[in-house]
N, C-alpha and C positions, 0 to 999 in steps of 0.2 A: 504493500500500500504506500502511497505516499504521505510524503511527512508534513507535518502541521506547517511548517514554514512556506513550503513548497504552495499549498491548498490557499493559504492565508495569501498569497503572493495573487494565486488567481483570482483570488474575491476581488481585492482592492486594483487588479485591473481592472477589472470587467465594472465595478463600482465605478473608477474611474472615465470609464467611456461614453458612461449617460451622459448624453448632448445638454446639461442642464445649461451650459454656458451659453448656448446659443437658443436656448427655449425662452419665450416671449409671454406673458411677462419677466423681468427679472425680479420684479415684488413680490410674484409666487413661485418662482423658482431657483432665488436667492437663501431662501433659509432649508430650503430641501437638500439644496446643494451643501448650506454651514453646519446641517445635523451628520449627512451623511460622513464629512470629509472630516472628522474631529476623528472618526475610527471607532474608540470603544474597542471591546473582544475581538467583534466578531463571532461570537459562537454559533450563532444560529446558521450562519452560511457557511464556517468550518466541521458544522454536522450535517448538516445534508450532503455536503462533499464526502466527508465521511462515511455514512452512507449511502452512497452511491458506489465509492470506493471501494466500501465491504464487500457487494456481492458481482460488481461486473469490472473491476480495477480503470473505469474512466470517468473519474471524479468529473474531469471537462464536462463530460456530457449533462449535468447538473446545475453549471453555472447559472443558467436562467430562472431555474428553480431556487436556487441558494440565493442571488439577490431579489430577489420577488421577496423571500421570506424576511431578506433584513432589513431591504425597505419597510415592508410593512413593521416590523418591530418599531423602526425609530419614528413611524408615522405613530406609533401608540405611545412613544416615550415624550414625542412634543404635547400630542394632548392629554397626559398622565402629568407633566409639566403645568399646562395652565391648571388644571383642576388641585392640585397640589401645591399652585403657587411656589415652585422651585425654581433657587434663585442660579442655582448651577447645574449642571451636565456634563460629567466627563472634565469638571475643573474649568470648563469656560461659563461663559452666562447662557442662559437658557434661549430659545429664540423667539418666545413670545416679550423676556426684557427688550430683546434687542428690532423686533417687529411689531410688538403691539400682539396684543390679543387675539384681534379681527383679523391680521394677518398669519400669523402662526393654526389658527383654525385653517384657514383654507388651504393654505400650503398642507396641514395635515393632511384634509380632504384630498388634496391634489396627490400625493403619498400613495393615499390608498388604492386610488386610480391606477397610479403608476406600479403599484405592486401587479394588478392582474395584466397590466400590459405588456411587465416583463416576462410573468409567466406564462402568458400565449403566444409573444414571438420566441421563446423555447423549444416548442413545441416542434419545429423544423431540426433542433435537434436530437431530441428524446424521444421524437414523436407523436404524430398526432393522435394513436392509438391510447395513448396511456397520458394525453392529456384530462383526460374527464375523469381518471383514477386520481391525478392529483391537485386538479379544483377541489374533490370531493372533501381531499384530508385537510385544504389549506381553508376549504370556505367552513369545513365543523372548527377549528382554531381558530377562523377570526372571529364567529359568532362567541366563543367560548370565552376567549380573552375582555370581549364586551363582557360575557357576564359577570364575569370576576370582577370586572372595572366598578361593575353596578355593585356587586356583594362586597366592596370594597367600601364603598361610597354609603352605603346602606349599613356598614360597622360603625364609621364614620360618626355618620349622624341619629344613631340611636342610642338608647340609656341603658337596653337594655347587658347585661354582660354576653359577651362575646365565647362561645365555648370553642375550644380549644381542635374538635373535629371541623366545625363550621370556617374556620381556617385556615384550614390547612386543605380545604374545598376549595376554597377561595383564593390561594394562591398555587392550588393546581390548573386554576383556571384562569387567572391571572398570568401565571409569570409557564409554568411545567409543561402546557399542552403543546405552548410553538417550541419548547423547544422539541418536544416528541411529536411533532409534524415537521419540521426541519429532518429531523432522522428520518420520519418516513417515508417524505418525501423522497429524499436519497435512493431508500432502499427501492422503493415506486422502480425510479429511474434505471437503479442497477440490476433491475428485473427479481426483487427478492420473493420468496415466496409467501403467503398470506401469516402464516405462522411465524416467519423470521420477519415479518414486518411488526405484526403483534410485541413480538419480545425486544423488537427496536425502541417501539413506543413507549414500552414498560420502564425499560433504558433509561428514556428521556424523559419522563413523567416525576419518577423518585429521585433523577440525579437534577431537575428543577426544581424539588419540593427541597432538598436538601439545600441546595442554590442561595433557596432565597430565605430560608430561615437563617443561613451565613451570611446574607446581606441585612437582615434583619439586626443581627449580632452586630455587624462591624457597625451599622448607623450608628450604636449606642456603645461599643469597644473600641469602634476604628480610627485610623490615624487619615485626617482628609488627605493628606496631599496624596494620601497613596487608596484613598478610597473615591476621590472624585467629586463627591458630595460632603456639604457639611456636617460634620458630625452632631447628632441629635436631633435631627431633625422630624424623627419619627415622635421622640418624646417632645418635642414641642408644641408640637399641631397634637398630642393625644392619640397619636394612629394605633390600631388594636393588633399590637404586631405577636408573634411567638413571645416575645418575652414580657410582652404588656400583657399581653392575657396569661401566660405561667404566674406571674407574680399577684395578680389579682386573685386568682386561684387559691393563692398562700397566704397572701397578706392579711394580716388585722385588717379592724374597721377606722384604726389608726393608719393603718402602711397605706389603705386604699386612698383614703384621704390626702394624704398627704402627696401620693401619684399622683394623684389626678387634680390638686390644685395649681390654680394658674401660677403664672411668674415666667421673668425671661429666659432666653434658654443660659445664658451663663450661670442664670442661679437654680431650674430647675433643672437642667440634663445633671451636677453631680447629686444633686440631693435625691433625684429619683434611684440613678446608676447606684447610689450606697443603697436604698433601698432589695434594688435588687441584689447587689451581693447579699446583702443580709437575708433572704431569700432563697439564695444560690438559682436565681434564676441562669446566671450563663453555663454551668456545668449542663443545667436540663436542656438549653438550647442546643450544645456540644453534642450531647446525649441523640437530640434528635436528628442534627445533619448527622452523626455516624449513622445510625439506622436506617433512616431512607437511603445515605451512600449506597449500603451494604445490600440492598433491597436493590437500589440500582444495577451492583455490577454482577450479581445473582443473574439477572433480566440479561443483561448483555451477553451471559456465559449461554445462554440458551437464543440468540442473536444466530450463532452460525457454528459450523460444525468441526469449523478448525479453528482450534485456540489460538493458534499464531494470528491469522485477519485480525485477532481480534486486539493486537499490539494496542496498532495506534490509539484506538476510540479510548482501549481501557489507560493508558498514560495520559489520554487527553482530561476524560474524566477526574484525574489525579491531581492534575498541574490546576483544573479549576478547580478544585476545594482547597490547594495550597497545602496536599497533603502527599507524603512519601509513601512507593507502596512498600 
């Protein structure tokens, strides 16, 4: 298979060749071109290469598919952006600061367009046969990613407490599904069979639930310059993240209290964070990215039927949780 550098190289051409320079407006296709060109991972387009790689070894033939699916990511992170009032991305400014509101929507909208129009000039690669195989898997992820958005937004703004499976729903749906449509799409492409697409998906569903309980942790552990984002920002705004709702779970009617009252974030992200140590909410967050990891790479071992394919994807897996195997 080929190596993550190599696959990474092809996204960011092929990212690279969208005409946005020469597409009219430049007011709506000025901030498509500033979200996409910052980078980020890239994961979602180095797993569907991935899988594609796994079962037919021509990751190329994917590329239309792999950016179809990253555009649409960063089209969900601009308007996951304005609804969350985030004042960075990736360590630069978000692009509704730097557009305006009204324009950052549309540019989103415009995103989304452009996601299915890269995946149907694709199609002359992958073919047209097995274009309607993976509409099928990318249009159940985009509907699914809305719902999360809503059961996101709907934690948000209720009183009521938040349970700890209803969660973990919510950022399966949220953040786990594209990335387990990115895989499957791949495997779609690398002609995998219905059952080695299943245990793709499974893959990429527990190694995204893992994902983002990790990103949940760093929001309220992490060090910004190396996470992107400012830190605390989930305890500032009250977001009902893995370790808001473990500690709610444990807390007195003091500890609740004291969460959950206002103040700015320089005085409530440590007074809440000593909370949770006191707590021990991060060991139980620790606790849960191991166990979905392990659920992950279970699902991967049943992926395909030679362990060696399975190098790359399972080091990749690795290198994103910041863990040695």
């Amino acid at each position: 298979m080929e190596n993550r550098e190599t696959l990474l190289r092809l996204v960011e051409d092929e990212i690279g060749r969208l005409p946005l320079d020469n597409m009219q407006p430049q007011g709506l296709y000025a901030p498509i071109r500033y979200i996409l060109e910052d980078g980020g991972k890239r994961i979602r387009p180095l797993l569907c290469l991935m899988g594609a790689d796994l079962y037919s070894g021509a990751p190329r033939q994917a590329l239309s598919a792999a950016v179809a699916v990253e555009v649409f990511h960063n089209f969900t992170l601009l308007h996951d952006d304005i609804m969350d009032k985030a004042e960075l991305r990736r360590g630069r400014p978000t692009v509704h600061l730097k557009w305006g509101e009204s324009g950052a929507i549309l540019s989103g909208d415009a995103m989304l367009i452009l996601a299915y129009q890269i995946l149907q000039r694709g199609a002359s690669t992958y073919g047209t046969e097995k274009l309607p195989q993976l509409l099928a898997v990318f249009n159940r992820a985009a509907m699914e990613v809305c719902q999360g958005q809503q059961y996101d937004m709907d934690f948000e703004n209720s009183d009521r407490p938040v349970t700890r499976e209803a969660y973990i729903e919510m950022i399966r749906l949220k953040t786990s599904v594209l990335l387990a449509a990115a895989l499957e799409m791949g495997a779609v492409v690398g002609g995998a069979s219905e059952a080695e697409r299943r245990a793709l998906y499974d893959f990429g569903v527990n190694l995204g639930l893992a994902f983002q309980i990790q990103d949940d942790l760093l929001d309220t552990y992490g060090d910004a310059q190396t996470f992107g984002k400012k830190i605390g920002g989930d305890i500032a705004v009250g977001k009902k993240t893995f370790l808001h709702i473990t500690a709610m779970e444990r807390a007195s009617a003091e500890q609740r209290e004291a969460i959950l009252a206002p103040g700015d974030i320089a005085e409530k992200l440590p007074r809440v964070r000593s909370i949770y140590d006191a707590l021990e909410v991060r060991p139980a967050a620790e606790a849960a990215i191991a166990s979905y990891f392990d659920v992950a790479l279970s699902a991967l071992r049943r992926a395909h039927t030679q362990a060696d394919r399975l190098t790359v994807l399972e080091e990749y897996a690795y290198s994103l949780m910041k863990r040695n195997k």
